[in-house]
C-alpha positions, 0 to 999 in steps of 0.5 A: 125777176126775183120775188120782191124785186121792184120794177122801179128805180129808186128816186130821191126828191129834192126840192130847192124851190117850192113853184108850181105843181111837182110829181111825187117820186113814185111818179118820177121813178115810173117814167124813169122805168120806162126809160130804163127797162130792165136796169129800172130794178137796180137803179137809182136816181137822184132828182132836185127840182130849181127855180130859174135862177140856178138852172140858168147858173147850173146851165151856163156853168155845165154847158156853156148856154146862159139861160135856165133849162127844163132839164140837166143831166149829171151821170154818176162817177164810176166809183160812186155809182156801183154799191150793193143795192142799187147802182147809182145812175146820177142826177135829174136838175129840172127846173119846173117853171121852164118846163110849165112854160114849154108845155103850154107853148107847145100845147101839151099837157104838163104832165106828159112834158114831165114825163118826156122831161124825164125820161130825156134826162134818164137817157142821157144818164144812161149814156145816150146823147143827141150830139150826132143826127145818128146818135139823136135819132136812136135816143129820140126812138127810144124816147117815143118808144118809153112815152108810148108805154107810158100812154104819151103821145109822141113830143117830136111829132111837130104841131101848130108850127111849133118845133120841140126841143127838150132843153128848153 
């Protein structure tokens, strides 16, 4: 790596609702690493944070499914992604009180579903998806594989007869 590089995607916050407890961005762009391995250096994403009512209307839009999510993924167009400095991966919609009510649902701790959260979404940026069981397995490896690192336990690892699902 060069001298001054970061190990860290650049992440931009934004903020349409002001519920709730939020990371910083340096916060978020340290779980994205972890998803991006050596890509986090030349990275950047783009983080808004919504109430409800526009993850549901986001939702039902992009993917058919009239109800708010934790999280949405949108990639970059190719054109947009690539300039000088960093490549511009796309956009994290997380809505923050779907995500506060999952974790206490599934009895894990806020932060370590953020930290899932993210770097779900940073996956999918990145191209994986869980369409397939195959394609679902390999994201879901490398999801346990980025938490780890991160000292969060395993979120699929089903507990108290609850089974997880990361779209809420």
């Amino acid at each position: 790596m060069r001298a001054g590089a970061s190990t860290v995607p650049r992440v931009s916050l934004g903020r349409a609702t002001r519920r709730g407890w939020a990371p910083p961005a340096r916060l978020l762009a340290r779980w994205a690493a972890a998803a991006l391995g050596r890509r986090a250096g030349r990275s950047e994403i783009s983080v808004l944070l919504v109430g409800p009512t526009r993850s549901r209307a986001l939702n039902a839009r992009y993917r058919g499914q009239d109800h708010a999510t934790n999280v949405l993924s949108f990639p970059a167009q190719p054109a947009a992604a690539a300039t000088a400095a960093a490549q511009l991966l796309g956009d994290l919609v997380i809505c923050p009180d779907v995500l506060r009510r999952e974790a206490r649902q599934q009895h894990k701790r806020e932060r370590d579903h953020w930290a899932h959260l993210v770097v779900h979404g940073v996956l999918h940026l990145m191209g994986f998806d869980h369409e397939h069981d195959a394609d679902a397995e390999r994201m879901e490896r490398r999801e346990v594989r980025a938490l780890r690192a991160l000292g969060v336990a395993n979120p699929y690892r089903v507990t108290a007869g609850e089974a997880p699902d990361p779209h809420g």
